[in-house]
C-alpha positions in Angstrom: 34.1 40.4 30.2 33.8 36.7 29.4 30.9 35.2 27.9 30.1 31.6 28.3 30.3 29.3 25.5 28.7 26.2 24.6 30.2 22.9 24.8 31.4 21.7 21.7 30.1 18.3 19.9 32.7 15.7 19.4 33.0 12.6 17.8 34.3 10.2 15.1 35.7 13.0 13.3 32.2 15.5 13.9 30.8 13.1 10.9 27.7 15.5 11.3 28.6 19.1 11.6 25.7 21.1 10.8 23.7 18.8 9.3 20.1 18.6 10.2 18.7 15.6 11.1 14.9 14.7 11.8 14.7 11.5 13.9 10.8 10.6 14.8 10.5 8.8 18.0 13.9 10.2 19.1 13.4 11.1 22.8 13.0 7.1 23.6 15.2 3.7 22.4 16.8 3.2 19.6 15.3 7.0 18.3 16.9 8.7 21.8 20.2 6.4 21.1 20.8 7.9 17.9 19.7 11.4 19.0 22.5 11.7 21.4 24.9 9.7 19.3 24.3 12.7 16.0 24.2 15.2 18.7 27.8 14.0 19.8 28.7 14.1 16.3 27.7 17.8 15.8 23.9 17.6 14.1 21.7 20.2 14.7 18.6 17.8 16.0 14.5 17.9 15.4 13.1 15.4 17.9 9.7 13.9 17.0 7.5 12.6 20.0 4.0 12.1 20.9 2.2 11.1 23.9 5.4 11.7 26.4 6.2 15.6 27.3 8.5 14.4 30.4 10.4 12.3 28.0 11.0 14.7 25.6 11.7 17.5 27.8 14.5 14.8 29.2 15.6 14.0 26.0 16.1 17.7 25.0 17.9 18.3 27.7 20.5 15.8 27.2 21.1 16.4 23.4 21.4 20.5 24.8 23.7 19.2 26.8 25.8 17.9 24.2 26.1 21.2 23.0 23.2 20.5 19.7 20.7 22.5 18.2 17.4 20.3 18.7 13.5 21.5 18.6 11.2 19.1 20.0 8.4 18.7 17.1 5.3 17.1 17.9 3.3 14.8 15.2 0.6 11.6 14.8 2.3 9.7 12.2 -1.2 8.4 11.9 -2.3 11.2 11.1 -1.5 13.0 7.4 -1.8 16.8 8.1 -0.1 16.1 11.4 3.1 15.1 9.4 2.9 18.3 7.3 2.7 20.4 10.1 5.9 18.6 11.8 8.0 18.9 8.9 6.6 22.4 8.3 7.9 23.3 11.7 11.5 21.4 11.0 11.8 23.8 7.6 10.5 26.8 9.6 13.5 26.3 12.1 16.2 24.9 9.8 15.1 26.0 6.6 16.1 22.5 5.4 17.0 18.9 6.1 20.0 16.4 5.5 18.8 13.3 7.5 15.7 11.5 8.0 15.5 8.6 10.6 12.2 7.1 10.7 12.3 5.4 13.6 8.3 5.6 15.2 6.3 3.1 14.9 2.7 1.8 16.3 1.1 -1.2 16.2 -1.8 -3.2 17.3 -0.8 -6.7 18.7 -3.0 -9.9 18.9 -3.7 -13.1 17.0 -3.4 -12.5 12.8 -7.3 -13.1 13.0 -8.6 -12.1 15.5 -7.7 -8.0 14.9 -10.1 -5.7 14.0 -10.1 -3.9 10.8 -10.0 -1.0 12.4 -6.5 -1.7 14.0 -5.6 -3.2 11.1 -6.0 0.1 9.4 -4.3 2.4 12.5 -1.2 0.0 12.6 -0.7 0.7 8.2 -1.4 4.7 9.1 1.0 4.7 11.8 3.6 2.8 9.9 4.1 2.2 5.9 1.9 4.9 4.8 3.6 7.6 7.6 7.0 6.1 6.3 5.7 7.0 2.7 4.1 10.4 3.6 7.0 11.4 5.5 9.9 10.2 2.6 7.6 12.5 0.4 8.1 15.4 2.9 11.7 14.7 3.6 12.7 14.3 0.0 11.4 18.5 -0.6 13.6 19.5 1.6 16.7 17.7 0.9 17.7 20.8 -1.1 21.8 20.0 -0.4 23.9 18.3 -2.5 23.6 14.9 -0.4 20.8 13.6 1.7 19.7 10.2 4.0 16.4 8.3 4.3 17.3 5.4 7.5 13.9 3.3 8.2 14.2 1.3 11.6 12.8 -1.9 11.1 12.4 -5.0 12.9 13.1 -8.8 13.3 9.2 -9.7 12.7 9.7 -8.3 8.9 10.9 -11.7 8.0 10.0 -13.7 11.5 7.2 -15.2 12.8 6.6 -13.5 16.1 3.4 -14.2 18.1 0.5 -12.0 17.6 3.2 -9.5 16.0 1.4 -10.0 12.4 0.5 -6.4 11.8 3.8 -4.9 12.9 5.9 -7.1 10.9 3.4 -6.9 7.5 4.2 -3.2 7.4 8.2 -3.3 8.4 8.7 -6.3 5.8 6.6 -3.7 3.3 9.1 -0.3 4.6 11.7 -2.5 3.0 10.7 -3.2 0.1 9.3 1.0 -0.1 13.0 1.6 0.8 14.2 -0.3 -2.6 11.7 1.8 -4.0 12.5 5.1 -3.1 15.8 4.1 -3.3 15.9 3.8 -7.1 13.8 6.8 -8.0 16.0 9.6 -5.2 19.3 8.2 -5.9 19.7 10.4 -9.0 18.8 13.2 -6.8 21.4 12.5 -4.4 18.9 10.8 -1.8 20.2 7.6 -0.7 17.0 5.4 1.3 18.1 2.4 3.4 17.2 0.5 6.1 18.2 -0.7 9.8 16.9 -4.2 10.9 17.6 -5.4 14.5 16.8 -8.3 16.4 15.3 -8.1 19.5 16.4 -4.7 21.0 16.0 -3.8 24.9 13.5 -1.1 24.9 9.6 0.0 26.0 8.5 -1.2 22.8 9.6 -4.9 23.4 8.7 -4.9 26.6 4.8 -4.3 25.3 5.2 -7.4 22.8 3.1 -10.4 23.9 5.4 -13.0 25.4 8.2 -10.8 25.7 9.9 -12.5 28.3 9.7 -15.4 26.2 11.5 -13.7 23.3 14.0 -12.3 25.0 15.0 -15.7 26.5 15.1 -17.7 23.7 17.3 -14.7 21.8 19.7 -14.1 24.4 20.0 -18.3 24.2 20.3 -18.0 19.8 22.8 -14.9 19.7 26.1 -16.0 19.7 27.6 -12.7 21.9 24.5 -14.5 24.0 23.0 -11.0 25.0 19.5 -8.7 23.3 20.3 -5.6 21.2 20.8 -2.2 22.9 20.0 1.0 21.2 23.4 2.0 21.0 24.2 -0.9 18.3 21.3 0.2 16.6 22.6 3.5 16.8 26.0 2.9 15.4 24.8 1.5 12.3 22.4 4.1 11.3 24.9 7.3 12.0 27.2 5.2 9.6 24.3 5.0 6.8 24.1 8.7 7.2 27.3 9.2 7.0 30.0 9.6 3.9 31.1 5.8 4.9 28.1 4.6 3.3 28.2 6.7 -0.2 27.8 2.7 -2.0 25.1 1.7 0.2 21.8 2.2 -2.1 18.3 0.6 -0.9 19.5 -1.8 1.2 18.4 -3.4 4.4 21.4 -3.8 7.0 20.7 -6.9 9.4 21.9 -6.1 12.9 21.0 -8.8 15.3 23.9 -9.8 17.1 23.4 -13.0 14.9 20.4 -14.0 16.4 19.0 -14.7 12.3 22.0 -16.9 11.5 20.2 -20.0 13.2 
């Protein structure tokens, strides 16, 4: 009697072979690109979502597909006890973690002065202090010999973008918490870094005031005269959680196509 088997996960060498990876946001963009790119690569995945059950159900299916382990874990990063309760739910079915991709992110967009302090307040919650709450979580239960922090971050963190003020105060303060947190888990084997992009093609730019605009004037600036896609995003966060980047400590990798160079 044959019994089926699942497809095997291939890739650059299976960089990821049993290593469990936590990668919030990861059933859409740049989080869904690198999903399916670790999944390839032989991770066993924990998907973080939110508002979008179809999405994540699509998601899971494809990183299935690949022949991966993944759980879909729901979580408001805005929300401290929801956090716990995500990464309570990665430990309950992994027992531990290797790789953390922080790749969520929520924002309130308008003029600098004209936003409330109310969505001041939600856009910090939802991104530095869920970025520091969530480092604190993944740093217990980094328990093997070698573990990844990877922030996503964003052109705006050292950019002026229109009514983009609150989003790119709290991805120009991830950074510097990444140098931070890079110092004091080093000696434990934790290496924190970053992943800046330029202007990537996804929902969240799309919801950017005057997107249309940016997009224009950065497919005019980059010299390969195209926007980012996840998958370049992609590639260079699989190779800062991979042994390739051992010597990378608490930086922030620029990936923009060269859009930044003028």
């Amino acid at each position: 009697m044959q019994t089926e088997t699942k497809p095997k996960a291939s890739g650059i060498g299976a960089r990821f072979t049993d290593k469990v990876v936590l990668i919030t946001g990861g059933t859409r963009g740049i989080g869904r690109a690198v999903a399916l790119k670790m999944a390839a690569e032989g991770a066993k995945l924990a998907l973080g979502f939110f508002k979008s059950r179809q999405k994540a159900k699509e998601t899971e299916t494809e990183v299935k597909a690949l022949g991966a382990e993944c759980v879909m874990v729901r979580g408001n990063l805005a929300n401290p006890e929801s956090i716990q309760k995500m990464f309570g739910e990665v430990q309950e079915a992994y027992g531990r973690l290797d790789i953390f991709v922080a790749n969520a992110a929520m924002a309130m967009f308008g003029p600098t002065l004209e936003m409330s302090l109310e969505d001041w307040k939600l856009t910090l919650d939802a991104n530095i202090t869920s970025f520091y709450l969530c480092s604190k979580e993944a740093a217990k239960m980094m328990t093997g010999p070698k573990g990844r922090i990877i922030a996503l971050t964003s052109y705006g963190s050292k950019r002026y973008i229109p009514g983009y003020a609150a989003m790119g105060t709290n991805k120009a303060a991830i950074e510097a918490l990444v140098r931070y947190l890079a110092v004091d888990l080093a000696p434990k084997g934790i290496l924190v870094n970053a992943v800046n992009g330029g202007p990537v093609d996804t929902d969240s730019l799309r919801i950017i005031p005057g997107n249309e605009e940016i997009v224009a004037e950065s497919v005019k600036r980059t010299p390969a005269g195209r926007i980012g896609q996840p998958e370049d995003l992609a590639n260079v966060v699989a190779f800062l959680a991979s042994e390739e980047a051992n010597w990378i400590v608490g930086q922030t990798i620029i990936a923009d196509g060269g859009v930044s160079l003028y």
